[in-house]
N, C-alpha and C positions, 0 to 999 in steps of 0.2 A: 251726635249721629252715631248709632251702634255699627260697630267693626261690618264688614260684608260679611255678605256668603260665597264659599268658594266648593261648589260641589256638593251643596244643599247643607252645608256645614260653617258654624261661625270661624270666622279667622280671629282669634283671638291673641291679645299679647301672648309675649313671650311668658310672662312671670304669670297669668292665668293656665296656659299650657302646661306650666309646668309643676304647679298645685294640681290641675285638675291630672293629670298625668300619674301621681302619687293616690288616688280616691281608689281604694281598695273594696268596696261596698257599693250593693247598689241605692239604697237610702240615704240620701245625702242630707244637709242642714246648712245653709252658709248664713254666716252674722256679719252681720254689715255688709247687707249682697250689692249696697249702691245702686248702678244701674240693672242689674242680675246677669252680668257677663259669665261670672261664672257656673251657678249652674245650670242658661244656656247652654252654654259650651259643654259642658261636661254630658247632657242629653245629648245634644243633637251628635255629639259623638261616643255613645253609647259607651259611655264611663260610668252611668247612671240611671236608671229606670222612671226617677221621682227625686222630688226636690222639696226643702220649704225655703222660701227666700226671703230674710227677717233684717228690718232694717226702723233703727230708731227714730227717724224724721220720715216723715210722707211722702215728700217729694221724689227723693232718688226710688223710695216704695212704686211708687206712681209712673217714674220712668220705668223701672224694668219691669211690670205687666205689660206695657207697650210695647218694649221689646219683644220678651216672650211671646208675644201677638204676632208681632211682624216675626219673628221662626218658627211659629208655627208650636211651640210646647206650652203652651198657656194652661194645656189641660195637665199638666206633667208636673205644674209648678204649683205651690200654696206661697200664697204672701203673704206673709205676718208683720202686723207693724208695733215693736216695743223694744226694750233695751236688753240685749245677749241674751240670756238662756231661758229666760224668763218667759219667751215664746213658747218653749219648747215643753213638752212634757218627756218623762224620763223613757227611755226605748223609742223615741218617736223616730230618729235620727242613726243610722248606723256609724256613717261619718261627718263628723259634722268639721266646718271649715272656717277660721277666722283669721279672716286678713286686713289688709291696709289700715292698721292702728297700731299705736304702739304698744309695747309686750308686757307694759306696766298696765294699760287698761284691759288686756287681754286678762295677766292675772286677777284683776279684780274679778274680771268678768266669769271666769274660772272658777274663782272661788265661790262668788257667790251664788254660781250653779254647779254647784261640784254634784249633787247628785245624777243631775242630766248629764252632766260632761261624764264621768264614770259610766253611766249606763251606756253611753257610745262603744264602741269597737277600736277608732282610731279618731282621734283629733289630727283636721294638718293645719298649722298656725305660721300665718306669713308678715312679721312686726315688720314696723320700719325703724326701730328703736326701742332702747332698752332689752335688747334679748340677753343680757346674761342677766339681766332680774328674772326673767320669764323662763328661764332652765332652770331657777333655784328654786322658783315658785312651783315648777310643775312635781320637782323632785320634793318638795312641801306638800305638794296636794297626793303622792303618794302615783304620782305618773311617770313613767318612762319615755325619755328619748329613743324611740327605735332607729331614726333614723333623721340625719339633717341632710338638707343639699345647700347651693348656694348657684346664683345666677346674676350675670349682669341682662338689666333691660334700660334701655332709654337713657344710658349715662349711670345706671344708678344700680348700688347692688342689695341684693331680695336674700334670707335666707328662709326656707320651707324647712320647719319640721314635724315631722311625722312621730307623734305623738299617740302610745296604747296606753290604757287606762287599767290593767290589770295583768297578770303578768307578768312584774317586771323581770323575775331572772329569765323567761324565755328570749326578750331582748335584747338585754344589755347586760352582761357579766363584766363587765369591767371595774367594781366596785365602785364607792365615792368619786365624783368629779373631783381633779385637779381645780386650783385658781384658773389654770392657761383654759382649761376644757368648760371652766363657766364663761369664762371672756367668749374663748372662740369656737365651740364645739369640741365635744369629742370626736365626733363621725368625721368631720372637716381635716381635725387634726389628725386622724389616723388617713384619711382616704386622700388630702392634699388636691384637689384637684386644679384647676391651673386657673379658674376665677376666683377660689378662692387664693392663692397663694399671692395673684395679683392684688388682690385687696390688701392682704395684708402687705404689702410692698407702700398702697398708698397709706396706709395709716400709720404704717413706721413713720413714713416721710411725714405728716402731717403732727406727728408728736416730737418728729426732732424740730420743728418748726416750732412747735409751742413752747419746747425746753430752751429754746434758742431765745426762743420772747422772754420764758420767765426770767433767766440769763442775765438776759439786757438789763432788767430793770436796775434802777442805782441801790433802793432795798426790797429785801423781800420780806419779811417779818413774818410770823408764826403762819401766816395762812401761806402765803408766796412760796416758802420751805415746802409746806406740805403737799402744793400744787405741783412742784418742781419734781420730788420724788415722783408723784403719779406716774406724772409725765414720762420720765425714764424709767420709770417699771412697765408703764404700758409700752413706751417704743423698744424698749427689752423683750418683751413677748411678743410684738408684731415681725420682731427684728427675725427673730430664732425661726419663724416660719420658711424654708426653702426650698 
């Protein structure tokens, strides 16, 4: 059942809110629009003027026309059904938006539309894994981080980054990412804000628990060593965060 209306407007999660909150253009693009919560939301609260909502299986395709129906932006929205960029032709999209997957299929997906993605304005990309492959990937494909945030929703934490395709010293003058700034963001780590500094509190904890397992065991042998280091190099870096 899609979120209500409150005020002729979707109530949408937090972690929708807060991607669509960052949509700087009014041409949007979402891949993997699922049920199309968010560029509903993003219309009906005039974030947005027009949408394409592009989703690789038919089904979740299939639900958010129905949605879009029941809010009334059905005319506002194009549904596309095939796999990330592939939809898209180059300039169709000013911002285009990919979320709930992780940042290792994101880059694939990146890459293999790197023309479309460049011709955008801003990418905002919301992984639920693997984001420090997907900060290396993008500083590979020749993109800038402009800007990261980070949010707790539902128990679970989201990072948004807001991603320009050209330009990059307008952005980001801080040179080469650090090891810690691929792990954890640079924006995060300069800016600290207090979900994420919580997070890093739970993942220190969760690495002294692994270093603690590897520990235990009676041997470790060339792989067990090497898992061990990780371990206290990554709760090293979550530790330093305060």
């Amino acid at each position: 059942m899609p979120p209500p209306l409150i005020g002729g407007r979707m109530n949408a999660s937090k972690r929708i809110r807060e991607i669509a909150n960052h949509i700087k253009h009014r041409q949007i693009a979402d891949i993997g629009t699922d049920h199309g919560y968010l560029p509903i939301f993003a219309i009906t609260n005039n974030l947005a003027d027009s949408a394409i909502a592009a989703d690789v299986n038919k089904h979740p395709l299939e639900c958010a026309k129905v949605n879009a129906e029941a809010y009334g932006v059905s005319e506002a929205i194009q549904f596309r059904l095939g796999y990330g960029l592939d939809v898209l032709k180059a300039g169709e999209a000013e911002t285009i938006v990919i979320a709930g997957m992780g940042g290792s299929l994101m880059a694939e997906i990146l890459h293999k539309g790197r023309d479309v993605a460049a011709s955008a304005k801003q990418l905002l990309l919301s992984p639920h894994l693997d984001i420090p492959h997907l900060r290396r990937e993008l500083h590979a494909l020749g993109f800038v981080i402009a800007n990261e945030t980070m949010l707790q929703d539902d128990g679970k934490y989201y990072n948004v980054l807001d991603v320009r395709t050209s330009n990059p010293q307008e952005y980001d003058t801080g040179g080469d990412y650090s090891e810690e700034e691929y792990l954890l963001g640079r924006h995060l780590l300069y800016t600290k804000p207090l979900v994420f500094v919580e997070y890093c509190r739970h993942m220190a904890q969760r690495y002294a628990n692994v270093t603690a397992e590897i520990e235990s065991a009676a041997e470790l042998g060339e792989a067990g060593t090497e898992k061990l280091a990780q371990a206290k190099r990554l709760h090293e870096m979550y530790s330093a965060v305060n």
